[in-house]
N, C-alpha and C positions, 0 to 999 in steps of 0.2 A: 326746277320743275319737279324731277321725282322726291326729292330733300322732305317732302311729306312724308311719301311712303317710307323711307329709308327709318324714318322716327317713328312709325306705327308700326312696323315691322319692331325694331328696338323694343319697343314699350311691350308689344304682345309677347317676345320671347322673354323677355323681365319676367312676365308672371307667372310664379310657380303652383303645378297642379299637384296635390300632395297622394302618393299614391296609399298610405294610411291615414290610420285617422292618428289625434293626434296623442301621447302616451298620456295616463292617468294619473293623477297626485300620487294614487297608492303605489300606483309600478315603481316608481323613482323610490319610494319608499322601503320596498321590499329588497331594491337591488342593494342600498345601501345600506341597509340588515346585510343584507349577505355577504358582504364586504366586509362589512362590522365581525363577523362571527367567523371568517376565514382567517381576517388577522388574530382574532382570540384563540382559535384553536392554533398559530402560526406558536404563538407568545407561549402556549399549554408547553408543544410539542417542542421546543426548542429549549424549553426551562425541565424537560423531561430528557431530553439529551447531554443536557450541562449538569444533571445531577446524576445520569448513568458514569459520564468520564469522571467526574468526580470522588465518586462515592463506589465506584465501581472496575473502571479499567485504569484506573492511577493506584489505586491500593494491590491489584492482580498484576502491574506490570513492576513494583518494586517486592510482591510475595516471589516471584518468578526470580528476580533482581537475588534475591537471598536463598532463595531454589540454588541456582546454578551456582553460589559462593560457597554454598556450603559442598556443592557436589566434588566441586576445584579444590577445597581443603581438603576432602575425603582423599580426591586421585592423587594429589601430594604425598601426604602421608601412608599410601601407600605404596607407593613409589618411595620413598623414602624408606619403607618397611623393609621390601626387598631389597634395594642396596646394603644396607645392614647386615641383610642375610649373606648376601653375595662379595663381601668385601671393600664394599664402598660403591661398586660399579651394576650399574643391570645387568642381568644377562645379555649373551647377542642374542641378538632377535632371527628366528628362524623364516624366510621368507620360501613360502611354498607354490612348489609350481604346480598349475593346474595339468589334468591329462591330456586336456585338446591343445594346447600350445605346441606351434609347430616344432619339430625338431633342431632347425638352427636353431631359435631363439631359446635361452633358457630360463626367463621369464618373461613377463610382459608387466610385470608394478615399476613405474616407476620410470619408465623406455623414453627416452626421448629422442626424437628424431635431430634436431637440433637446439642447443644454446638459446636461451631466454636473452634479450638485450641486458639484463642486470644481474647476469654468469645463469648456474645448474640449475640451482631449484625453484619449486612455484614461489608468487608474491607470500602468500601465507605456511611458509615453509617456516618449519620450528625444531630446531636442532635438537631438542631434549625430547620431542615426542616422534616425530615423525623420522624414516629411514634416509636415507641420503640416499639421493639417484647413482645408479650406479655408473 
């Protein structure tokens, strides 16, 4: 008996009221220009970054590479210079205390409160440059 209504009811919310009107040939046109022109500049700006690393921070990071080898051959040999001078051996190295360091302590380089798990010194600790904790 209501099996009418129930299907014109159906049917009338089926139809869609369009609250625009409907978009224009050109609009679709222009969006896909601007699409077009986002990935052109994408493609610009990417092939402008691949020729900075290139041509730019690969040739500054092996200048820098022969910077620091030559600086390591300089500290050598002069280290080597004073040993010569010295008898084969560096001099000992003077380790100086600051004025504010409290009275027990007779410095503070080098102090450690306790043992590292892999014995005395730090991970980047270098026998020929750096002091030994005492």
């Amino acid at each position: 008996m209501f099996a009418a209504f129930r299907t014109a009811a159906r049917v009338q919310g089926a139809r869609r009221a369009f609250a625009t009107a409907a978009p224009e040939a050109g609009a679709a046109h222009d969006f896909i220009k601007a699409r077009e022109a986002v990935a052109e500049h994408a493609k610009h700006s990417a092939e402008l970054w691949r020729k900075i690393t290139y041509y730019v921070a690969f040739p500054s990071i092996i200048i820098g590479l022969l910077n620091a080898k030559s600086l390591a051959e300089e500290h050598e040999h002069h280290l080597e210079h004073i040993k010569e001078e010295n008898g084969g051996e560096l001099p000992e190295r003077i380790v100086y205390v600051t004025l504010y360091v409290l009275p027990s302590c007779e410095s503070h380089f080098n102090k450690r409160e306790k043992a590292f798990p892999w014995g005395d010194q730090t991970p980047f600790f270098n026998p020929h440059v750096n002091i030994a904790a005492e």
